[in-house]
Every structure is written in C-alpha cells, then in structure tokens.
Biotite code that builds the C-alpha atoms (Angstrom):
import biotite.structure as struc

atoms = struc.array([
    struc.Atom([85.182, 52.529, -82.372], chain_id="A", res_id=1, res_name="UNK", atom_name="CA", element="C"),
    struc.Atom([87.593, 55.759, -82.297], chain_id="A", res_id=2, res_name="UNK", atom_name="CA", element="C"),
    struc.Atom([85.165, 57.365, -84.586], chain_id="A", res_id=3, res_name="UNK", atom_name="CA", element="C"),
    struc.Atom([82.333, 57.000, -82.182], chain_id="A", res_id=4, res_name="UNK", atom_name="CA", element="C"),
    struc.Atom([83.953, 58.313, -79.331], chain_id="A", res_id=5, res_name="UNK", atom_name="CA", element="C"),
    struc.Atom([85.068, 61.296, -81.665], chain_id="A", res_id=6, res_name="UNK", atom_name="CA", element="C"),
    struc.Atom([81.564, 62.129, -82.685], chain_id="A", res_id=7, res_name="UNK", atom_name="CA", element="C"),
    struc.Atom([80.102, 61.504, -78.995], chain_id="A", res_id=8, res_name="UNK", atom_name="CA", element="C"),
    struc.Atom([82.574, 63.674, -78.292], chain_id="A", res_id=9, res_name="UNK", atom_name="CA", element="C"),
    struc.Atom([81.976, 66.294, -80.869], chain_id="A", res_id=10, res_name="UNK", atom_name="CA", element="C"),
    struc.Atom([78.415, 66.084, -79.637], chain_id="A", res_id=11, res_name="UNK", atom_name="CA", element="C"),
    struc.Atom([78.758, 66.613, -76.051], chain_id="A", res_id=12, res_name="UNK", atom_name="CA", element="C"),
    struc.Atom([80.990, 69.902, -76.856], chain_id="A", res_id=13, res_name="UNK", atom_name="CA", element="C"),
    struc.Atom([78.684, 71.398, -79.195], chain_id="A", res_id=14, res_name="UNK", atom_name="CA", element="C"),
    struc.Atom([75.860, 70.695, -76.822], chain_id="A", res_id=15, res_name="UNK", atom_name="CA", element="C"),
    struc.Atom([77.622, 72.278, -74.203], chain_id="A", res_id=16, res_name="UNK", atom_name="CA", element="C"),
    struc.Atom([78.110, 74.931, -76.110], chain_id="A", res_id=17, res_name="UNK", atom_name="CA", element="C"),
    struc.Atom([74.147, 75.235, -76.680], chain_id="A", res_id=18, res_name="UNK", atom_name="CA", element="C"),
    struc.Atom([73.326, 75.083, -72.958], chain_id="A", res_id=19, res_name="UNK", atom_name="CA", element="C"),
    struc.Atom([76.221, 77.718, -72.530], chain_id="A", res_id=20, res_name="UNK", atom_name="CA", element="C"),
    struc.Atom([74.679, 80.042, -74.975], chain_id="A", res_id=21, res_name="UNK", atom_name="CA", element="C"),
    struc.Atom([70.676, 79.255, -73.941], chain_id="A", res_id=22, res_name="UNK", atom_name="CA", element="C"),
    struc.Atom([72.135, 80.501, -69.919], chain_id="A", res_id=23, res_name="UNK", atom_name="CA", element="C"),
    struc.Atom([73.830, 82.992, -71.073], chain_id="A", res_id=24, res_name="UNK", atom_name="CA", element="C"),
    struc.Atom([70.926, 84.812, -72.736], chain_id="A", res_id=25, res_name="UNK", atom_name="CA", element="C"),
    struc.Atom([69.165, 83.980, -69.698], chain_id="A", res_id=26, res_name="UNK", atom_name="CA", element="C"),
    struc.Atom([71.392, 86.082, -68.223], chain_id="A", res_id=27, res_name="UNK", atom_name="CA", element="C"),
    struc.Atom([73.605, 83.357, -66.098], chain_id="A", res_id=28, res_name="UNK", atom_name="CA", element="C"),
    struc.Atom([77.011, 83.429, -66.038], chain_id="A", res_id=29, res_name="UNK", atom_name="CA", element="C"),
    struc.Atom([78.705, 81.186, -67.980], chain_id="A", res_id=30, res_name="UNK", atom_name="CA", element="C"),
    struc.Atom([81.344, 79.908, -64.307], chain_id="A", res_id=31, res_name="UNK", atom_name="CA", element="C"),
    struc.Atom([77.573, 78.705, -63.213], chain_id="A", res_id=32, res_name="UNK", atom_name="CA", element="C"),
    struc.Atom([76.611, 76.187, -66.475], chain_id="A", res_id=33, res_name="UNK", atom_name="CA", element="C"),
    struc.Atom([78.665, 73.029, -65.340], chain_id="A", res_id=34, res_name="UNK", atom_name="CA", element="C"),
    struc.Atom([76.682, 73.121, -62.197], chain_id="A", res_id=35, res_name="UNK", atom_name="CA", element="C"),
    struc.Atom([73.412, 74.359, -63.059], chain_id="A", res_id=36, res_name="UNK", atom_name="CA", element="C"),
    struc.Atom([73.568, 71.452, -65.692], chain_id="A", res_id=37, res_name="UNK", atom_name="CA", element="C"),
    struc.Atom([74.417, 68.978, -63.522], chain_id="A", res_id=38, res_name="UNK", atom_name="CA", element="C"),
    struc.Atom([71.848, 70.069, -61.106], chain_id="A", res_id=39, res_name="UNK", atom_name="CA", element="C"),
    struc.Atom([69.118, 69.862, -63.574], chain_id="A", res_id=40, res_name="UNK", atom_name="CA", element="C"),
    struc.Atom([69.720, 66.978, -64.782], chain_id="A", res_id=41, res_name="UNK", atom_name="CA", element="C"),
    struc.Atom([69.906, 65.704, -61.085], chain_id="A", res_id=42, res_name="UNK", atom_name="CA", element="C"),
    struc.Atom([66.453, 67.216, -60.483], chain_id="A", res_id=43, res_name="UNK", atom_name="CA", element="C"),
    struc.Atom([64.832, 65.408, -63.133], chain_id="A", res_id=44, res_name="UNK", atom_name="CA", element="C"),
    struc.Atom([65.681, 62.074, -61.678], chain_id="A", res_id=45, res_name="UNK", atom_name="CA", element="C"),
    struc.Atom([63.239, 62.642, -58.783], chain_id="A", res_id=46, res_name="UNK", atom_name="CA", element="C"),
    struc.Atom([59.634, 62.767, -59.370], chain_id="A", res_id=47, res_name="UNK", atom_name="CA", element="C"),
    struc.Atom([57.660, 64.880, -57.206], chain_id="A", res_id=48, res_name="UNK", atom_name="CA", element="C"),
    struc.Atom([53.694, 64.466, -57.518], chain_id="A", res_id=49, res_name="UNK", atom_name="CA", element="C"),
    struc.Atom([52.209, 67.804, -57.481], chain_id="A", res_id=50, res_name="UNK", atom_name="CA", element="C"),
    struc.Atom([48.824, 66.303, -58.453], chain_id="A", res_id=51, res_name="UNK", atom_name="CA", element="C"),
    struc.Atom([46.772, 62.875, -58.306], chain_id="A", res_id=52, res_name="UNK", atom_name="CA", element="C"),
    struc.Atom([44.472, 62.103, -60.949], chain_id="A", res_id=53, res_name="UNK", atom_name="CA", element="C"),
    struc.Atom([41.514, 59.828, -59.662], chain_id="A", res_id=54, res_name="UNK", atom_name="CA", element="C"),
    struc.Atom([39.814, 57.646, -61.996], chain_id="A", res_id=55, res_name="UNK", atom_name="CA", element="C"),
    struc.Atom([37.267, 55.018, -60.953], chain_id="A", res_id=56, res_name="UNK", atom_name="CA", element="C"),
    struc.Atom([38.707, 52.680, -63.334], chain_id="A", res_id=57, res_name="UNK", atom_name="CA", element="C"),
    struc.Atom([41.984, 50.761, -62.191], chain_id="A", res_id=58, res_name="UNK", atom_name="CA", element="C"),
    struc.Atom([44.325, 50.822, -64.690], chain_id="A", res_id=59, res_name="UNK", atom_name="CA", element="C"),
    struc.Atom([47.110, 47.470, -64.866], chain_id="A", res_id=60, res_name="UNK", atom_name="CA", element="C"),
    struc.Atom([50.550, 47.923, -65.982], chain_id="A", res_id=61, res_name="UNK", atom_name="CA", element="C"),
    struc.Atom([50.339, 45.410, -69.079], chain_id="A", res_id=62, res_name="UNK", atom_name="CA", element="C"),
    struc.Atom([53.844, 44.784, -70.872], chain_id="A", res_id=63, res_name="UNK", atom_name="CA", element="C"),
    struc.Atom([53.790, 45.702, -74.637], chain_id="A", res_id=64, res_name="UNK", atom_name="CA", element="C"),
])
C-alpha cells in the first residue's frame, strides 16, 4: 500500500513537472501553473455546446 502511494506520488511530481515545463515554454510563469492547472481542469468539467448536430434518426442510449 506504501508503495502505491510512493509511485502516485512520484507520478503526480513528475507530471507537475511536465505541465511546469509545457507553460513555461509557452511563455507563463511558472507562480501561475498551480492555478492555471487547476483552472483547466475545472473548465473541462463543464460542457458548453457550441454546435447541435441534427439527425432525423433518434438515437437511444442502449447500455453495453
């Protein structure tokens, strides 16, 4: 169990470290990651429709 949460842990740094690096080539400092991650990941929990598809066939949600 320890060694799980040691290599989640490992995992979440070195990711961090990623984003870190990817906005700091974008040019974004790197005091504004922690937020700019968070908000991001916020933002993709709502689902704005920008565009409806018609189709004259209704489609049921069937389980799989």
């Amino acid at each position: 169990m320890l060694l799980a949460l040691l290599l989640v842990a490992l995992f979440v740094l070195i990711e961090a470290g990623v984003i870190e690096y990817a906005y700091g080539k974008l040019g974004i400092s790197h005091r504004y990651v922690p937020p700019m991650h968070l908000l991001t990941l916020g933002g993709a929990c709502i689902n704005i429709p920008v565009y409806r598809l018609w189709s004259e066939q209704e489609v049921s949600a069937q389980p799989c």
